[in-house]
C-alpha positions as CSV (number, residue, x, y, z in Angstrom):
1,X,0.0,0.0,0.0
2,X,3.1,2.1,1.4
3,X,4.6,1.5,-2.1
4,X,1.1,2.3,-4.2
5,X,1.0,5.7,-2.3
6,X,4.9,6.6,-2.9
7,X,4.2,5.7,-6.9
8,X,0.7,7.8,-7.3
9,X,3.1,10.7,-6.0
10,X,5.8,10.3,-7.9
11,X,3.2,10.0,-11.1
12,X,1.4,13.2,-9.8
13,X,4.7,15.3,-9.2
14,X,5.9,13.9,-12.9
15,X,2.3,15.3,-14.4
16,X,2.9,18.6,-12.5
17,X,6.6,19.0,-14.1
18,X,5.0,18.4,-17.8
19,X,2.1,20.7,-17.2
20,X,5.1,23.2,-16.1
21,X,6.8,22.8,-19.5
22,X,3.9,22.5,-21.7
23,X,2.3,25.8,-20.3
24,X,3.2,28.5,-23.0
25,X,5.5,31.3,-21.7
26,X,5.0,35.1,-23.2
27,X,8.3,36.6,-23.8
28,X,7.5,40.5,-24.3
29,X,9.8,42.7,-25.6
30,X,9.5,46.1,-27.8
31,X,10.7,48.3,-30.2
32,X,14.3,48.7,-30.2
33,X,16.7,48.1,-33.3
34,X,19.0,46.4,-32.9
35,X,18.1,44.4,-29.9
36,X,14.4,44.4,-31.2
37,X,13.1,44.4,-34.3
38,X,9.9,43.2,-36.6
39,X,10.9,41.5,-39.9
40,X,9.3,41.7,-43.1
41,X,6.9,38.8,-42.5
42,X,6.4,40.5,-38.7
43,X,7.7,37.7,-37.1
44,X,10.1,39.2,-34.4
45,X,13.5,39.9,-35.2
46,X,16.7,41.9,-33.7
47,X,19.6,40.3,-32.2
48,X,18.4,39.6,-28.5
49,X,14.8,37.9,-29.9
50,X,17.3,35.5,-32.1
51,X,19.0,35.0,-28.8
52,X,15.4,34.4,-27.2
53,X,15.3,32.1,-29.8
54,X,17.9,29.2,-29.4
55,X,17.8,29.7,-25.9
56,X,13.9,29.1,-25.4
57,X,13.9,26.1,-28.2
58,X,17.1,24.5,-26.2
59,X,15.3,24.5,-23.4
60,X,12.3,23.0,-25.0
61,X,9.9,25.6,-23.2
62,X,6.9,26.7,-25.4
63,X,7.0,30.3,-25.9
64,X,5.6,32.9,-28.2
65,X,7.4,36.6,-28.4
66,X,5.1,39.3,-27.8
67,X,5.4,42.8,-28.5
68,X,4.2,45.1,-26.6
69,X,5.2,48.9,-24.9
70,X,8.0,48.8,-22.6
71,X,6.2,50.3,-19.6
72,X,3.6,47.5,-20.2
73,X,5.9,44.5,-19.6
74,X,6.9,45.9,-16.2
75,X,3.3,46.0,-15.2
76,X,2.9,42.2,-16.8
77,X,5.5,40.6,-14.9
78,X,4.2,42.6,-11.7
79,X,0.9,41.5,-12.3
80,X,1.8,37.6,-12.2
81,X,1.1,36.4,-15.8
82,X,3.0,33.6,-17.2
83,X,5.5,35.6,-18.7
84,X,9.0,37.5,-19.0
85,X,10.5,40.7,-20.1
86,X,13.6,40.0,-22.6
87,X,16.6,41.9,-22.2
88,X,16.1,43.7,-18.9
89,X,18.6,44.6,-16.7
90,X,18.7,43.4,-13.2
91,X,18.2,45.8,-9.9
92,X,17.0,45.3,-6.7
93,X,13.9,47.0,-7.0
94,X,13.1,45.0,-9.6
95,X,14.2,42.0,-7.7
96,X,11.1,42.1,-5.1
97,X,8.6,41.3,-8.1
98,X,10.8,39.3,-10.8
99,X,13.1,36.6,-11.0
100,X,15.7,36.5,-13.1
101,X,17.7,34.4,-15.8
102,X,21.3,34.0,-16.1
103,X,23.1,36.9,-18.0
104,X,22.1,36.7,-22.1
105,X,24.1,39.5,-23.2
106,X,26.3,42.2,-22.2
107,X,25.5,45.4,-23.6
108,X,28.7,47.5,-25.0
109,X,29.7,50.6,-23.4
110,X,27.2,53.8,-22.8
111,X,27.2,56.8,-25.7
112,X,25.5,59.7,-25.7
113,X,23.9,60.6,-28.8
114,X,23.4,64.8,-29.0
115,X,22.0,66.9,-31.7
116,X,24.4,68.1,-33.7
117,X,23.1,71.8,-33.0
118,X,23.9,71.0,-29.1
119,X,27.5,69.5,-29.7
120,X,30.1,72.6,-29.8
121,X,31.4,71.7,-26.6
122,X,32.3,67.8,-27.2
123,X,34.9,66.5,-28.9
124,X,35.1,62.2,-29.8
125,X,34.7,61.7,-25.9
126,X,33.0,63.3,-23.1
127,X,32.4,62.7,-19.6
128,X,29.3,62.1,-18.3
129,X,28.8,65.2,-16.0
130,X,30.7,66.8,-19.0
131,X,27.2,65.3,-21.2
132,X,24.6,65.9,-18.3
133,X,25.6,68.8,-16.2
134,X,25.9,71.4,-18.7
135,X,22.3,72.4,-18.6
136,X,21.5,70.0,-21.7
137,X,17.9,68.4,-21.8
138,X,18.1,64.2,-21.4
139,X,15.5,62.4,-23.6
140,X,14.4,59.2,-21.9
141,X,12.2,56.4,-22.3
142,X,9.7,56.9,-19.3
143,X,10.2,53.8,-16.6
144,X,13.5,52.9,-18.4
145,X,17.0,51.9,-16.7
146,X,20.0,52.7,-18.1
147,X,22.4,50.7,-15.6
148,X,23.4,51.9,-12.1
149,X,26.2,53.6,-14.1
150,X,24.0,56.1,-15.8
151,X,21.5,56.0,-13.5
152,X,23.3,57.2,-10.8
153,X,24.9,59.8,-13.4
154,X,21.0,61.0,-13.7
155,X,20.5,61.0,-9.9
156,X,23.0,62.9,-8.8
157,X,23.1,65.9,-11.8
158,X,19.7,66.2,-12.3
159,X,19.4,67.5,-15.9
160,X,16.6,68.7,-17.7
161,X,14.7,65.3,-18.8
162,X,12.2,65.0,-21.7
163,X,10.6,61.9,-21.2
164,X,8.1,60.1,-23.5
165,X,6.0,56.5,-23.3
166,X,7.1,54.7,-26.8
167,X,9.8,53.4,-28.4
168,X,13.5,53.8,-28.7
169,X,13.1,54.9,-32.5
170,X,10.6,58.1,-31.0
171,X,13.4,58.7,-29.0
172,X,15.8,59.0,-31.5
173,X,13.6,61.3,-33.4
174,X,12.8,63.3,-30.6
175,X,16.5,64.3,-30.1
176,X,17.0,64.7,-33.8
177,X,14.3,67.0,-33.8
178,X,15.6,69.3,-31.5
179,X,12.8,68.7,-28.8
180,X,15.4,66.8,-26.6
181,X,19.7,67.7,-26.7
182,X,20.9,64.5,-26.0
183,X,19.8,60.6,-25.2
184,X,21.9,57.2,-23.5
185,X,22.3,54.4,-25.6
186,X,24.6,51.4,-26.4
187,X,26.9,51.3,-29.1
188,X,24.9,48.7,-30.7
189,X,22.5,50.9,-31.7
190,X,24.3,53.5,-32.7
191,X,26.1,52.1,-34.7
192,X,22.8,50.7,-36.0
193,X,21.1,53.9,-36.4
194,X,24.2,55.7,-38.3
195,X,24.1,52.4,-41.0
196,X,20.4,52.2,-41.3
197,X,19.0,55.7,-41.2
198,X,21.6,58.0,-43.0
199,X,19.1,61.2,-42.8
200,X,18.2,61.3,-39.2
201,X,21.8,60.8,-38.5
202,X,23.1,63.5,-40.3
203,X,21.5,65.6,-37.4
204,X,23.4,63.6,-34.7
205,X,26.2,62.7,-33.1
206,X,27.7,60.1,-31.3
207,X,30.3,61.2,-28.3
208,X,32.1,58.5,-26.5
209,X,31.3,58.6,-22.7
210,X,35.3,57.8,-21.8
211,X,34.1,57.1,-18.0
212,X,31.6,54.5,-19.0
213,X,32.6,50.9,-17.6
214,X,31.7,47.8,-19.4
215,X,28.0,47.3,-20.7
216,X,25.1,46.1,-18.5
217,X,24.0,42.7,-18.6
218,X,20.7,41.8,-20.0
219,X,18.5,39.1,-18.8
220,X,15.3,37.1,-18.8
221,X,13.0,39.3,-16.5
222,X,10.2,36.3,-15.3
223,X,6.8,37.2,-13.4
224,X,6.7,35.1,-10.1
225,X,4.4,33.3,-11.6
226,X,7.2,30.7,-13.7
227,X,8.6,27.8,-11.8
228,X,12.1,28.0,-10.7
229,X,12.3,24.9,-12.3
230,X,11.4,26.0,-15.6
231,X,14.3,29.6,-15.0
232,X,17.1,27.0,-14.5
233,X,16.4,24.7,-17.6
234,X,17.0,28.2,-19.6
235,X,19.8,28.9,-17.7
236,X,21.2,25.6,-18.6
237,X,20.5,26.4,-22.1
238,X,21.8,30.1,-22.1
239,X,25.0,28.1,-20.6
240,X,25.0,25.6,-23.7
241,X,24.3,28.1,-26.4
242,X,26.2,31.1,-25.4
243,X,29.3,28.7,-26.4
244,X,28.1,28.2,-29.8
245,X,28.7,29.6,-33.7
246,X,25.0,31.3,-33.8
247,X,25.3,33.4,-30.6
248,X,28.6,34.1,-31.3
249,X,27.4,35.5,-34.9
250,X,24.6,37.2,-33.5
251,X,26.6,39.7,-31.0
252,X,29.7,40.4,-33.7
253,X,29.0,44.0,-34.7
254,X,32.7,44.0,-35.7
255,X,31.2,45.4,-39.5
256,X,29.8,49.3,-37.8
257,X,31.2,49.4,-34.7
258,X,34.8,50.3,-33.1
């Protein structure tokens, strides 16, 4: 009987672990080239949703990517669905209400991207409190971190910010425009936007922050809601593929950068 009871556990637990890897995770990321992108077919596309990619389907955990606003997947992942963020760095305020991956990516090092109209005063390289505490407005992404680097940059100075609810392409266009002096981004995507969009960048320009440390990491942002069980089968796989040809392909941006 003792030996009929320890089986019909052991078959329930097993039944439980299958539900757990059947159940479809949302992956929610937004508009951000290079990182994310939408591909002719509107599938989703960008370097860190390729990542998602071999990651999720090494792991053998259904998923579907999911774009939404950036202010939204915050408020997903709060609210408990089944779901993660992609990409997000980790703090500890966002540590009471989200678990987190192992690292996927880290990010190059901080520029600062300023309208050429608002650029006399920088050379190739800058500072930061050269970049924010000369009485220049910051554009930001409303609810957005930029790693405790620049964030703490922001904290202390306290420059003018322009803040808007959208994506980082607005942004970009924002600044261009003149309705912002300067935004924080990653190499990555400047380099992307000076290849990809020749016009808008002939109103920019891209100054060096020569403080900046290394990148931030990036990582699977998960609700409370997935199993830890489920977070360390895709760590095992982010361990796996981030020693392979494709990921190794995906973050070379050797052809527009440095």
């Amino acid at each position: 009987m003792r030996s009929c009871a320890k089986w019909i556990v052991a078959a329930s637990l097993s039944l439980i672990g299958l539900a757990l890897y059947a159940q479809r995770l949302d992956v929610y990321y937004f508009p951000r080239p290079p990182l994310y992108t939408a591909n002719a077919d509107g599938s989703a596309g960008g370097f860190l949703n390729e990542i998602a990619k071999l990651v999720l389907d090494e792991a053998k955990i259904p998923y579907r990517l999911v774009e939404i606003p950036s202010a939204r997947v915050e408020l997903a992942v709060k609210n408990r669905e089944y779901a993660a963020g992609l990409g997000w760095f980790k703090n500890p305020e966002r540590e009471q209400w989200a678990n987190f991956s192992a690292p996927i990516y880290q990010d190059r090092p901080l520029v600062a991207v300023v309208n050429k109209a608002k650029a006399g005063p920088f050379g190739a390289e800058a500072r930061i409190d050269q970049l924010l505490g000369t009485g220049l407005t910051l554009g930001t992404i409303r609810g957005f971190s930029y790693g405790s680097f620049a964030d703490g940059a922001i904290e202390r100075l306290h420059p003018s910010i322009e803040s808007i609810v959208g994506p980082q392409s607005s942004l970009i266009q924002m600044v261009a425009r003149g309705r912002a002096d300067l935004l924080l981004l990653g190499m990555e995507e400047a380099g992307y936007l000076m290849e990809h969009d020749p016009n808008m960048a002939a109103s920019l320009k891209i100054v060096r922050i020569s403080d900046a440390p290394a990148g931030s990491l990036r990582y699977f942002m998960f609700s409370k809601s997935v199993d830890s069980s489920v977070i360390e089968r895709i760590d095992a796989a982010i361990e796996k593929i981030k020693g392979g040809a494709a990921y190794r392909k995906l973050i070379d941006f050797s052809g527009y950068l440095d």
